[in-house]
C-alpha positions as CSV (number, residue, x, y, z in Angstrom):
1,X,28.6,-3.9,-21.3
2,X,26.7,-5.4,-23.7
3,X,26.0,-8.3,-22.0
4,X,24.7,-6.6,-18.7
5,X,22.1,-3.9,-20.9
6,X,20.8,-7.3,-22.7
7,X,20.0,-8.5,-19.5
8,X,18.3,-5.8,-18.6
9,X,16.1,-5.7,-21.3
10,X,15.5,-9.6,-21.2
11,X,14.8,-9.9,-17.4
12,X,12.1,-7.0,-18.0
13,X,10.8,-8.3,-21.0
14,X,10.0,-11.7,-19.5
15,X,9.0,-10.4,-16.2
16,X,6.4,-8.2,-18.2
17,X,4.9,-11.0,-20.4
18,X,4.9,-13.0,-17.8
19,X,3.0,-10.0,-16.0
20,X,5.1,-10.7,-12.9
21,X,7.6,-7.5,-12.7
22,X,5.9,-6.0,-9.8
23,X,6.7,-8.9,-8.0
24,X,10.3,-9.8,-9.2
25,X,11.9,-6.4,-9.4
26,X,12.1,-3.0,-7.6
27,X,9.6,-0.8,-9.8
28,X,10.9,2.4,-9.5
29,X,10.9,5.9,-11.6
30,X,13.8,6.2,-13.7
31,X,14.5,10.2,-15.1
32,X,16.9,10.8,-17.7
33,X,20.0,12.4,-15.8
34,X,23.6,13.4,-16.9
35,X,26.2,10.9,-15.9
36,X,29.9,11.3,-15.4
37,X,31.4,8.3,-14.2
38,X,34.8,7.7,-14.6
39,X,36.9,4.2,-13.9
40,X,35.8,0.9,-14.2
41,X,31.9,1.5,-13.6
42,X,31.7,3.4,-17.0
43,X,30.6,-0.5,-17.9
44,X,27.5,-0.1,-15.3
45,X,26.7,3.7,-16.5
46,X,27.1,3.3,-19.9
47,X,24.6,0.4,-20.8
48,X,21.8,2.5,-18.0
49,X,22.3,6.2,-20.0
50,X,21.9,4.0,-22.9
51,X,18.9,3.0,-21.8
52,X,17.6,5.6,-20.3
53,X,17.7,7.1,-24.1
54,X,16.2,4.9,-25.3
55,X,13.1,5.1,-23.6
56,X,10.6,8.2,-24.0
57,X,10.7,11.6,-22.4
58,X,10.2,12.0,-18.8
59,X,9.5,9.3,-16.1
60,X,9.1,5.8,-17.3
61,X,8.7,3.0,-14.7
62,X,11.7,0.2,-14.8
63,X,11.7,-2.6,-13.3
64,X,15.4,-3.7,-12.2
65,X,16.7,-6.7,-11.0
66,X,18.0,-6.9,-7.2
67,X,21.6,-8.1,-8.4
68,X,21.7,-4.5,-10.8
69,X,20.3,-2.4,-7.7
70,X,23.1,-4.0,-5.6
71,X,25.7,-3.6,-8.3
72,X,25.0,0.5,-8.5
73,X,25.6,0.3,-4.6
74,X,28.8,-1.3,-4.6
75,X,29.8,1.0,-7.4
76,X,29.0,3.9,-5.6
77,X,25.8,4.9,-8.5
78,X,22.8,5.1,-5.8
79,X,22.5,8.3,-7.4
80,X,21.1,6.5,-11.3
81,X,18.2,5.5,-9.2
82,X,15.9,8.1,-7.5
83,X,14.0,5.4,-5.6
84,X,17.7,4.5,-3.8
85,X,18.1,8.1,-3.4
86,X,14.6,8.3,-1.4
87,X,15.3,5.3,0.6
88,X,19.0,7.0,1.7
89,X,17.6,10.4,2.5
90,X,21.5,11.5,2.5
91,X,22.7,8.8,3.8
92,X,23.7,6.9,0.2
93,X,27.3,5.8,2.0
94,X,25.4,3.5,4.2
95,X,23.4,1.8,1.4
96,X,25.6,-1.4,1.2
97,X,24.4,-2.1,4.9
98,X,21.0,-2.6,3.8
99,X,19.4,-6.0,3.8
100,X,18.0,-7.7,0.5
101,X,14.7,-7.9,2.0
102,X,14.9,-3.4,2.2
103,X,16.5,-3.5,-1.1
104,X,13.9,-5.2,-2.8
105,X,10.5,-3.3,-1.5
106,X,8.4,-1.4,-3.6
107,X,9.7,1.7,-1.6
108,X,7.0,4.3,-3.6
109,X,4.2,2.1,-3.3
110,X,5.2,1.4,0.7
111,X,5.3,4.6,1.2
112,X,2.1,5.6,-0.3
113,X,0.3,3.3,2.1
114,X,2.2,4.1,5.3
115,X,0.9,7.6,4.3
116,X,-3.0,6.7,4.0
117,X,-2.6,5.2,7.5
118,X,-1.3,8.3,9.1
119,X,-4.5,10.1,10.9
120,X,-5.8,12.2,8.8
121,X,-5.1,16.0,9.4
122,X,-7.7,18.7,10.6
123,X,-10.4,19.4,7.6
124,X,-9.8,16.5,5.4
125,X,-12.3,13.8,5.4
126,X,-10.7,9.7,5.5
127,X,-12.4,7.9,2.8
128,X,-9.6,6.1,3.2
129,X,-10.7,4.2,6.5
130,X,-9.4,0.6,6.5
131,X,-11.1,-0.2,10.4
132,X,-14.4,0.5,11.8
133,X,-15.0,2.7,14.8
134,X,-17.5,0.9,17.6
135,X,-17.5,0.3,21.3
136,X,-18.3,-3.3,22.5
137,X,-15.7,-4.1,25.0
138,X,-16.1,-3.1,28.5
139,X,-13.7,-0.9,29.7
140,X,-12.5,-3.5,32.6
141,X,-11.3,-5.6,30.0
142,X,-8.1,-2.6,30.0
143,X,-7.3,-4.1,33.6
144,X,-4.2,-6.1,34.0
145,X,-4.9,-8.5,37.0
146,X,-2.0,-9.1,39.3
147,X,-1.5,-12.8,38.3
148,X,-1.5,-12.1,34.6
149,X,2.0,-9.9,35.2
150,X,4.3,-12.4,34.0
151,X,5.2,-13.5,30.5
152,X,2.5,-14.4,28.3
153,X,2.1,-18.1,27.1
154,X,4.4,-18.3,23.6
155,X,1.4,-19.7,21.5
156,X,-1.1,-17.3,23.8
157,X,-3.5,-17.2,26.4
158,X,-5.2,-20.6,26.9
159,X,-8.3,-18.9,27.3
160,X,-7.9,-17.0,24.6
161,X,-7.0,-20.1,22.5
162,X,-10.0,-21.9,23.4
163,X,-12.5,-18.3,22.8
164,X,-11.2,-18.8,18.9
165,X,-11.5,-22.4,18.7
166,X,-14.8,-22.0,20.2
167,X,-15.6,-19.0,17.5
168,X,-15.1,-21.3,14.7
169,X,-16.5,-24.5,15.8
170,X,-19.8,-22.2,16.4
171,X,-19.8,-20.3,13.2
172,X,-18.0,-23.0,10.5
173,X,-18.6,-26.3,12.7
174,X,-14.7,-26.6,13.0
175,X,-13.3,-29.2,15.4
176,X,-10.2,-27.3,16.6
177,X,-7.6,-28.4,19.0
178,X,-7.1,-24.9,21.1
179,X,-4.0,-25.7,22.6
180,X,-2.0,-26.8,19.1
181,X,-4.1,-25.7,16.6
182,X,-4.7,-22.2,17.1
183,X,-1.8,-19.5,17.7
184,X,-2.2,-15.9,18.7
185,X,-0.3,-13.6,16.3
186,X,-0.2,-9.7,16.1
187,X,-3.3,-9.7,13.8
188,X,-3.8,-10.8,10.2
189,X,-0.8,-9.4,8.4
190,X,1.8,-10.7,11.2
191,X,-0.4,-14.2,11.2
192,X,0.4,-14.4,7.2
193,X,4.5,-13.3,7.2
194,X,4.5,-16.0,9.8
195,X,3.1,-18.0,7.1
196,X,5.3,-17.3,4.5
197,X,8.8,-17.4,6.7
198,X,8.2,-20.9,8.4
199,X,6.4,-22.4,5.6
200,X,8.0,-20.8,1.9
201,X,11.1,-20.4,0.7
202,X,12.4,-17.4,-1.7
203,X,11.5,-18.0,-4.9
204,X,8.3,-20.0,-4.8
205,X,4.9,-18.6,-6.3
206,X,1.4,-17.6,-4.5
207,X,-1.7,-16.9,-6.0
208,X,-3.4,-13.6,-5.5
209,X,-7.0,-12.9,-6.6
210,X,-6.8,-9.7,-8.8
211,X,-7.3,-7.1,-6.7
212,X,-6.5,-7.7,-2.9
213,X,-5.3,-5.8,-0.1
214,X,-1.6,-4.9,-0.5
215,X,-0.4,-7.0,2.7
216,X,-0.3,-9.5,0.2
217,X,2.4,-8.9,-2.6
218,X,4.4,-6.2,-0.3
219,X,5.3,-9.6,1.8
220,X,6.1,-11.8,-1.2
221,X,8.4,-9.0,-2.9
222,X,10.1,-8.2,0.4
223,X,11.1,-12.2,0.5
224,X,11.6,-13.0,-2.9
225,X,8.3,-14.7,-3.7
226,X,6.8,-14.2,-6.4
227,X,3.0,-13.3,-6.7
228,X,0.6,-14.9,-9.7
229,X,-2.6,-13.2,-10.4
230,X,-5.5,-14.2,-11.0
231,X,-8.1,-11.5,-12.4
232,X,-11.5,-11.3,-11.0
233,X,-14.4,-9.2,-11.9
234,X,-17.6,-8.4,-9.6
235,X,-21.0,-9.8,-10.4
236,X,-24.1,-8.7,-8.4
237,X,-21.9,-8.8,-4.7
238,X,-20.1,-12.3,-6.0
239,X,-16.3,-12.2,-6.7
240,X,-16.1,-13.9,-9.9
241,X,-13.2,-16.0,-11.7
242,X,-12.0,-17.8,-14.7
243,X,-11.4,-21.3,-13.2
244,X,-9.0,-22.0,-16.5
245,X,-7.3,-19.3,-15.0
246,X,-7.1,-20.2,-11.4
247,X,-6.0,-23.6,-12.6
248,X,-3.3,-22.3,-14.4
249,X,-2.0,-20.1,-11.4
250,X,-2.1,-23.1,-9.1
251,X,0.6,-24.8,-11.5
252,X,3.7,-25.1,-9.4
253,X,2.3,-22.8,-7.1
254,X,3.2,-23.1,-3.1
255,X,0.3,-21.1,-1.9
256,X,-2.9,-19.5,-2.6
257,X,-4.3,-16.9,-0.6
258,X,-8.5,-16.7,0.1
259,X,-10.4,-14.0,1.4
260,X,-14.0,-13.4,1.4
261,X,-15.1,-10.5,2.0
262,X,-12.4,-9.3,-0.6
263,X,-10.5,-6.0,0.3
264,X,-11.2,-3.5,-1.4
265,X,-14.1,-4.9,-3.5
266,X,-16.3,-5.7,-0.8
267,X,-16.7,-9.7,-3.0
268,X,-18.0,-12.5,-1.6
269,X,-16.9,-15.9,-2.9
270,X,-20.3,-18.2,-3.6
271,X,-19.8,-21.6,-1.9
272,X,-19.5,-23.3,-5.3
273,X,-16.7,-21.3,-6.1
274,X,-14.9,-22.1,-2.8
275,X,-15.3,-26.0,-3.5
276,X,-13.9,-25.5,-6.9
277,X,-10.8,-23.7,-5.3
278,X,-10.4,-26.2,-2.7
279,X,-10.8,-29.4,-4.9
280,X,-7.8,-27.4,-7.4
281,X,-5.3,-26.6,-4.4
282,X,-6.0,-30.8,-3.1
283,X,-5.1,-31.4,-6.6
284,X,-2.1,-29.3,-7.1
285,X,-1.0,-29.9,-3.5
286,X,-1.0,-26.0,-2.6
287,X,-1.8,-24.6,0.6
288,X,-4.3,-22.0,1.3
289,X,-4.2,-18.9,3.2
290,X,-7.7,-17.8,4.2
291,X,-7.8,-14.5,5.0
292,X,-11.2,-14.3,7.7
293,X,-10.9,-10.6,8.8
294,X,-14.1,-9.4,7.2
295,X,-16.2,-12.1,7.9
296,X,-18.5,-10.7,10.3
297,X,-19.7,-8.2,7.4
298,X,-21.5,-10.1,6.0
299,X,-25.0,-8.5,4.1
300,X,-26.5,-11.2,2.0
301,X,-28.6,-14.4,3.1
302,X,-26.6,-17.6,3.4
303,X,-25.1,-19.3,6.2
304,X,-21.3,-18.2,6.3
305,X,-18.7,-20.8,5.1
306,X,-15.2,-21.4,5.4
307,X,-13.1,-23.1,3.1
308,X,-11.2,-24.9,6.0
309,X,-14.8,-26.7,6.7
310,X,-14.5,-28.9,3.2
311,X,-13.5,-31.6,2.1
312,X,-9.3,-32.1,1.6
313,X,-8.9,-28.9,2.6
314,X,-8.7,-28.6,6.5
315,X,-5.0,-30.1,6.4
316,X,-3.4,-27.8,3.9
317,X,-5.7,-24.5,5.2
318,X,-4.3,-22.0,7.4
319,X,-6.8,-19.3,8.4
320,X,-6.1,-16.0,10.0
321,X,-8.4,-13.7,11.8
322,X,-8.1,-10.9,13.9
323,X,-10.6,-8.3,16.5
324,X,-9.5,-5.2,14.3
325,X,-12.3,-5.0,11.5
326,X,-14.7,-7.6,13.3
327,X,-14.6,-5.8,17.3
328,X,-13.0,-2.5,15.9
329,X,-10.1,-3.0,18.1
330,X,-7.2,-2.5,15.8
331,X,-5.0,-1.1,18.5
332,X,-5.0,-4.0,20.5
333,X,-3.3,-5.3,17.4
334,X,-3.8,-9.0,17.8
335,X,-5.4,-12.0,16.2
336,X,-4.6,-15.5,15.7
337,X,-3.8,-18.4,13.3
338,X,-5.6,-21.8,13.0
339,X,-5.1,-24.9,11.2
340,X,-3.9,-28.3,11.1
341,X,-1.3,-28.9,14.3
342,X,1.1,-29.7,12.0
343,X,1.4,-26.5,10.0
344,X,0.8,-24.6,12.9
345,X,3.5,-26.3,15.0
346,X,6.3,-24.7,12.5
347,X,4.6,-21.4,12.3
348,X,4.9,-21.0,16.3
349,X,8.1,-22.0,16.3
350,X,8.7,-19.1,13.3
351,X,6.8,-16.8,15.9
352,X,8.8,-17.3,18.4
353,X,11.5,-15.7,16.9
354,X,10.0,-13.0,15.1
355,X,7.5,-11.8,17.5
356,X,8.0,-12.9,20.6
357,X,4.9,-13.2,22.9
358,X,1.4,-11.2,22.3
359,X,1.2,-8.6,24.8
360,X,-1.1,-10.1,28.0
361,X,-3.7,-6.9,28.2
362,X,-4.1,-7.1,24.5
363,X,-4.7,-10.8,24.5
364,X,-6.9,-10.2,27.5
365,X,-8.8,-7.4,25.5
366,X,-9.3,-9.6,22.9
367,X,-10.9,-12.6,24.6
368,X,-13.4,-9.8,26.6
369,X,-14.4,-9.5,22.9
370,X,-14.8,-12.8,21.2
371,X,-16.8,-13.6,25.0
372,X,-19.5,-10.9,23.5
373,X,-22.8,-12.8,22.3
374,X,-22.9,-12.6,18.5
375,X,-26.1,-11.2,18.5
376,X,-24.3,-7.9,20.2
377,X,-23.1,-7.2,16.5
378,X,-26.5,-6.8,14.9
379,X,-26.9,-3.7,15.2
380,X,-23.6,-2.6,13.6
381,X,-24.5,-4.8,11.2
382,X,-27.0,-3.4,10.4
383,X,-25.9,0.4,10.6
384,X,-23.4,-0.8,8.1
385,X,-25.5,-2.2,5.9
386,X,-27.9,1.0,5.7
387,X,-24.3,3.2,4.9
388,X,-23.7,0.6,2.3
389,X,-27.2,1.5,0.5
390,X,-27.1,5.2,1.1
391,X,-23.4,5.4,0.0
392,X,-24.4,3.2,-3.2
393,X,-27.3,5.6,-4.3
394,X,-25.1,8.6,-3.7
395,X,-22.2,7.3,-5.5
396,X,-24.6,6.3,-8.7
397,X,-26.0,9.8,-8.1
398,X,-22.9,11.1,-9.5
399,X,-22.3,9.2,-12.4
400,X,-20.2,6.7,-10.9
401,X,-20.4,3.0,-11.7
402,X,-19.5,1.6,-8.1
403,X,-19.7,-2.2,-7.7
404,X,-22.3,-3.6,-5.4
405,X,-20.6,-5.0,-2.4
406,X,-22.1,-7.8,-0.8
407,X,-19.3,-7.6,2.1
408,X,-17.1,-5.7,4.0
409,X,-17.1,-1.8,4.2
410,X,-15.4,-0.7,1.1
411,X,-16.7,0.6,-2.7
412,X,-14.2,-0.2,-5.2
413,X,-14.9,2.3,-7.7
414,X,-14.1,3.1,-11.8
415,X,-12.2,6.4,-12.1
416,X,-10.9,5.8,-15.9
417,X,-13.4,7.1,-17.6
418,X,-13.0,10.4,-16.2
419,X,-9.7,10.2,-18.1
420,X,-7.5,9.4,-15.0
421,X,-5.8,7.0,-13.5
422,X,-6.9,6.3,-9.8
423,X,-3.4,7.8,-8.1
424,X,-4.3,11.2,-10.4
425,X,-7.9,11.1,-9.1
426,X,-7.1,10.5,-5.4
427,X,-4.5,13.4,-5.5
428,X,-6.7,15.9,-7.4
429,X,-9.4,15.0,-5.1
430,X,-7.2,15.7,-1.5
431,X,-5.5,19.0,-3.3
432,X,-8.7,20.2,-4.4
433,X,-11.6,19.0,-2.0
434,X,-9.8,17.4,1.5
435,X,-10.9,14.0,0.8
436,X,-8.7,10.9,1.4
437,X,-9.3,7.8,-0.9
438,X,-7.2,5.1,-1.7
439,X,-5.9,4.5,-5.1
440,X,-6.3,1.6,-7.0
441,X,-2.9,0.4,-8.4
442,X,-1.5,-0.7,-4.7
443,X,-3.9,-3.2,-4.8
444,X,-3.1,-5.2,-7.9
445,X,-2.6,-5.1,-11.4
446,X,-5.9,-3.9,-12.2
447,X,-6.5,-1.2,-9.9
448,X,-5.0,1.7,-11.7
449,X,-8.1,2.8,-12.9
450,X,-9.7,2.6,-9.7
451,X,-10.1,3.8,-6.2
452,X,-11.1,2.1,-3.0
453,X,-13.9,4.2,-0.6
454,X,-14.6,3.3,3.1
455,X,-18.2,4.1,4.4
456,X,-16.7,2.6,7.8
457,X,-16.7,6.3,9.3
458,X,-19.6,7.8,11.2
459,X,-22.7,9.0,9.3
460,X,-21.9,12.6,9.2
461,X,-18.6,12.2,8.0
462,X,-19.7,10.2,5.2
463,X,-22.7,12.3,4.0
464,X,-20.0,15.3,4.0
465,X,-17.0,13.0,2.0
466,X,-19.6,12.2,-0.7
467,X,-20.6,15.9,-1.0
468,X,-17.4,17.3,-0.9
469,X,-16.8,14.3,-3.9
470,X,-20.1,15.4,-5.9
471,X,-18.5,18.7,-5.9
472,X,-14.9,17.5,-7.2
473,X,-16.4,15.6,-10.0
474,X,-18.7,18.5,-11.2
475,X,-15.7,20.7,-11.2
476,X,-13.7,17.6,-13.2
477,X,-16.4,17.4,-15.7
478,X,-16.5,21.0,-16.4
479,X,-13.0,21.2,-17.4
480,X,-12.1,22.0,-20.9
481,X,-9.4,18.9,-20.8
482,X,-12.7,16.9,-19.8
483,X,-14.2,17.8,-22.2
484,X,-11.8,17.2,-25.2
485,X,-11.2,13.6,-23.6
486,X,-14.9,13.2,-23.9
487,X,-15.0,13.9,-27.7
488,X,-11.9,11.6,-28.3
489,X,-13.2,9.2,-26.9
């Protein structure tokens, strides 16, 4: 007994100096209950009411091991762990079928996000919006011609294939072998867990730029992998870093992960910085993941680059894109991988098994869209670009301190000093005013003071989110409790 409660209190200890027990264990909220276990498992219950005493009134998050979570489950003790409780729904007799991979989510967190991407119901306005709504495509492009009725190609269409090779090589001067360099994958999140199945192993670290879109480090704790952060900070539309600190990340790292426009903070990486990060991973032998789904929002001067176009790092970068965000065509659901044949060669065989073959009409509706001429985007473009303004002087209009975006369609915004946390905000805010936002903490370590808004939706939409939010922070700020945390602080 006293063995197993020590190591629970080492493995979270270490986990939380090493700031990596989000990424190791199932975080979950742990309330004091009343056990009585008899038999043998006493010597599970009693070190876990123990420590439930031990720690403060109410809900305190845990972090627990997967070999403790399985060990309550073979014991019959779902019930000592609300978060196995949710996950059952009544069915707590059919735990010890579930699969490690199930075990080990972050099943509040998951859930969280499966519920921001369920439509939003009548009255409430999405702030929330993760994909842009345009029309570019032709509606023949929906047509399945009679000779395209079989099964697809497994790596894709070989037009399609050579439309993305052609995409790069135009917009990053990329010399790209269509037929064994570029694979077509259900967009950018099934591009990247074909990534980490065919090319990592449980166990092994990636580096995450502090904060990024939760695809990320749900698909690393769901295999074991374990996610190192590296904080960032916004200056003037540039994602900034501490290169001491990226360098120290990339020690016995497997993989770093790029993206630029960052979700949610709208960061772009200068092209200094991107040499720095590719001359570190060439010297620390890590692959990079470069996440391109943004790219085509793009508001500042420059030339786009890609970190696959320098030096030493074409043959260890693997770059995903996708026609959701870019051709606002996320139901099509499909995108593609590109990179050196020979880590693209094991991911397609990974594919294979996982996802079969991409769906003909939706390969077909994506090369319709990557055959539009570039300058057909302008215009959106540019409509973004004017929200991007208006939604920046509306936001600073109500005492907010957003960061200036120099990319994508989010504002990733500081909540904290309205005394709550981003989760509390973005609740209050739906109860009270009908407005969806996302919070911060699902998006990294430093987001819990934060909250991530879309100006992606139509104009009037937005002009009536911000109102209805003008109005929800007057009535915050009016609040007696406001009030008193003002004072304290």
């Amino acid at each position: 007994m006293l063995l197993l409660l020590l190591l629970i209190f080492w493995e979270s200890d270490f986990l939380s100096k090493e700031q990596e027990q989000e990424q190791e264990c199932l975080s979950l909220q742990i309330f004091s209950p009343k056990y009585n276990v008899a038999g043998p498992c006493r010597l599970v219950a009693a070190p876990l009411g123990l420590l439930f005493q031990l720690q403060t009134a109410g809900a305190y998050p845990v972090g627990y091991p997967l070999f403790l979570i399985k060990l309550l489950i073979h014991c019959g003790l779902p019930q000592l762990l609300p978060g196995l409780q949710r996950l059952a729904d009544g069915g707590g007799a059919f735990l010890h079928y579930y699969g490690d991979r199930i075990l080990g989510l972050p099943l509040d967190e998951l859930r969280e996000v499966l519920a921001l991407r369920e439509p939003a119901a009548p009255g409430v306005i999405d702030l929330a919006l993760g994909v842009p709504h345009f029309d570019l495509v032709p509606s023949s492009s929906t047509k399945l011609p009679a000779d395209r009725r079989d099964l697809p190609p497994a790596w894709g269409l070989a037009e399609l294939q050579v439309a993305v090779a052609d995409k790069l090589s135009a917009d990053h001067g990329l010399a790209i072998h269509p037929s064994e360099e570029v694979l077509v994958t259900a967009g950018v999140s099934g591009a990247f867990h074909i990534v980490l199945d065919a090319l990592l192993n449980r166990g092994d670290r990636v580096v995450l730029f502090d904060p990024t879109s939760p695809l990320y480090h749900f698909a690393l704790r769901q295999r074991g992998m374990r996610p190192r952060w590296v904080p960032t900070w916004m200056d003037d539309g540039r994602t900034a870093f501490d290169v001491l600190h990226l360098v120290e990340a990339l020690r016995g790292a497997r993989m770093l992960v790029v993206t630029s426009p960052a979700n949610p903070t709208g960061g772009m990486l200068l092209p200094e910085d991107l040499e720095q990060i590719a001359w570190w991973a060439h010297r620390r032998d890590v692959l990079i993941f470069n996440d391109a789904a943004f790219e085509r929002y793009r508001y500042e001067d420059g030339p786009p680059l890609s970190i696959a176009s320098l030096p030493r790092a074409w043959q260890r970068t693997l770059t995903a894109g996708s026609v959701s965000k870019g051709h606002a065509l996320a139901a099509a659901r499909l995108g593609w991988l590109v990179g050196y044949r020979h880590l693209v060669r094991p991911c397609a065989l990974t594919a294979a098994l996982q996802t079969a073959l991409m769906p003909t009409l939706c390969q077909q509706i994506a090369l319709t869209a990557l055959r539009q001429p570039a300058h057909t985007f302008a215009p959106i473009r540019n409509e973004f670009d004017s929200r991007r303004h208006y939604a920046f002087e509306r936001l600073q209009a109500m005492g907010l301190q957003p960061d200036w975006p120099a990319g994508g369609f989010f504002f990733w915004l500081p909540v904290q000093e309205l005394g709550l946390s981003g989760r509390a905000f973005a609740e209050r805010l739906l109860r009270s005013r009908q407005v969806l936002v996302w919070p911060g903490h699902l998006f990294g370590p430093s987001g819990s003071g934060h909250i991530r808004i879309s100006y992606a939706l139509e104009d009037g939409r937005l002009r009536e989110g911000l109102t209805r939010l003008a109005d929800f922070l007057r009535e915050l700020r009016a609040t007696p409790q406001m009030e008193q945390w003002r004072r304290a602080a």
